[in-house]
N, C-alpha and C positions, 0 to 999 in steps of 0.2 A: 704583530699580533701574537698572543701568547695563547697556546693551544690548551686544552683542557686538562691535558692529563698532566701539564707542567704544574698546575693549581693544586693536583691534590694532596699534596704534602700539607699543603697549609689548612686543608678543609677540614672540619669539624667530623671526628667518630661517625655522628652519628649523618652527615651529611652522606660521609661516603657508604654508610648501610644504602640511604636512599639511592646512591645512584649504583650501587649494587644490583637493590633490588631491581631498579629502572634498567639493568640488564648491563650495565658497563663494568666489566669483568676486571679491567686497570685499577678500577675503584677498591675493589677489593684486595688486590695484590697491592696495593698500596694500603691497610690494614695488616695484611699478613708482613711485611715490612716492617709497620710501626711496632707489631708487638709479638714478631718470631724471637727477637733475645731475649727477651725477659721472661715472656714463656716455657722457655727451653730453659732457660736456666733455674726458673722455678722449677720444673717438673725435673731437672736434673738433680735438682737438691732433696726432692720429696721423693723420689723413688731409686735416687742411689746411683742411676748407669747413666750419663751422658746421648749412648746411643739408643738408649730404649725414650728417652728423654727427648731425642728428636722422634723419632716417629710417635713418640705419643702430641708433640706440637703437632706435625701434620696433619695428624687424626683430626685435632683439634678442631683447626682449621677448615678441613671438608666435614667434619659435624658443624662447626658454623657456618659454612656455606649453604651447607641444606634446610638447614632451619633461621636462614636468615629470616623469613618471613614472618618468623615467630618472636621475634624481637622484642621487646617492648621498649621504645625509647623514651620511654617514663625513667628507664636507669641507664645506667653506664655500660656503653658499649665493652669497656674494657671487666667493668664486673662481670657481664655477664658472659664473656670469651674463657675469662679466667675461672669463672664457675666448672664450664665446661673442661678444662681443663682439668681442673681438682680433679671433678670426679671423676675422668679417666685413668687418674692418677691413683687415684683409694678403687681402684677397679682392679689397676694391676696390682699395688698393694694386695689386697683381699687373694688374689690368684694364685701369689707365689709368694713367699717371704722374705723378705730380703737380706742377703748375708751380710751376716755380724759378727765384729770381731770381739772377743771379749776380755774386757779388761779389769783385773781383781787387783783392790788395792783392800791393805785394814781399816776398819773405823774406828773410832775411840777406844774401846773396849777391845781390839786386837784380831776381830773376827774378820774372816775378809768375806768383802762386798763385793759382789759382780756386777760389772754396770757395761750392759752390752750397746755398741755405738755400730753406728751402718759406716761397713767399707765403703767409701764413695774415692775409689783410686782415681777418678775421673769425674770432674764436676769442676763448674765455672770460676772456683777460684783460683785454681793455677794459674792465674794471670800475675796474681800478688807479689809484689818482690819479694816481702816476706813471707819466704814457706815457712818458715817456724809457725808464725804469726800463724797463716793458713791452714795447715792443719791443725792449728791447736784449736783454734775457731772451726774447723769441720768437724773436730771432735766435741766439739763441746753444743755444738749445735744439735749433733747426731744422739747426745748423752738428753737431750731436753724432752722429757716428757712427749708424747706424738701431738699433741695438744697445743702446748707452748710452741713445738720446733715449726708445728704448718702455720701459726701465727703468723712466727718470724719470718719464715720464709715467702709468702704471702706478703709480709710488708717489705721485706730486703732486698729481696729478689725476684719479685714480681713487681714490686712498687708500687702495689696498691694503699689507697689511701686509707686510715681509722673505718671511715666512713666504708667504705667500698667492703673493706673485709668485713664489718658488718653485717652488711645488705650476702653478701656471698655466703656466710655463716651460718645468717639467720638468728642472730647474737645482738643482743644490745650494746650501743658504744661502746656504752662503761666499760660493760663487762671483756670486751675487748680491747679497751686501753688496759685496765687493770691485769690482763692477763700476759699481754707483753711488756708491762711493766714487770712483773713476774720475773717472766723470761730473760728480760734486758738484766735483771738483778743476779740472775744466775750465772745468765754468760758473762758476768762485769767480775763475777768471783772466781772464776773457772778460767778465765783471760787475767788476771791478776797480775800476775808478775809480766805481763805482756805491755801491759795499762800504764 
């Protein structure tokens, strides 16, 4: 006989809110499981630190434990975690500023342009074999508009779906296909010689 808590890997988001709520706390930590990496490596990417990046997952986590009851599972358990997340995330954003390196190249006409990108010496891409490759994609990421860059990151690195970042946004589809298509067009030019 297979015991209950061996099942909940396979149970549905939203099965396991229910037995959350119904007080089975395994339920839960099997959610913080399903979606501490991608979490953390979101919010590592939208605020720059690694370590500030975990404790804001944490946060997360016990703000959605509190207000589990507040759910609606009309949507996606994983939208609305990673709602919570954002906005802890444009919370510490707004607190502090994030340090930026700045880098001046010329433009056409000879004038030089300053285009400041977030130090992120620490963030989930160091896994990559290619560090060239990797930093030139953190920089290019970090050079993306604040707009375009929480798009991507939201879909790359959270792994939320069109759909999902939508509903999280409060954005129409389109306007969020359109908008990382954008984005994908920029970083396709700025990864060039990578491509």
């Amino acid at each position: 006989m297979t015991r209950g808590s061996d099942l909940q890997p396979a149970l549905s988001d939203e099965d396991l809110v229910a037995a959350s709520l119904d007080g089975n706390q395994a339920a839960f930590g099997t959610l913080v499981r399903r979606y501490q990496r991608r979490l953390t490596a979101f919010l590592g990417q939208l605020v720059g630190d690694m370590e500030l990046a975990r404790e804001l997952s944490q946060e997360t986590f016990i703000r959605a434990w509190g207000a589990l009851d507040r759910f609606d599972p009309q949507y996606r358990f994983s939208t609305w975690l990673f709602r919570i997340a954002h906005n802890l995330g444009i919370d510490q954003l707004r607190r502090r500023r994030l340090h930026t390196v700045s880098l001046v190249r010329q433009d056409a006409e000879g004038e030089e342009v300053e285009l400041a990108v977030i130090d992120a010496s620490k963030d989930p891409l160091g896994h990559f074999e290619n560090r060239e490759l990797a930093e030139a994609m953190r920089l290019a990421i970090g050079a993306l508009r604040f707009e375009y860059r929480e798009l991507v990151l939201l879909r790359h690195f959270a792994g939320l779906s069109y759909q999902d970042i939508a509903e999280l946004k409060g954005m129409p589809l389109g306007t969020v296909k359109n908008k990382l298509f954008r984005a994908h067009s920029v970083l396709r030019r700025a990864l060039q010689e990578y491509l």
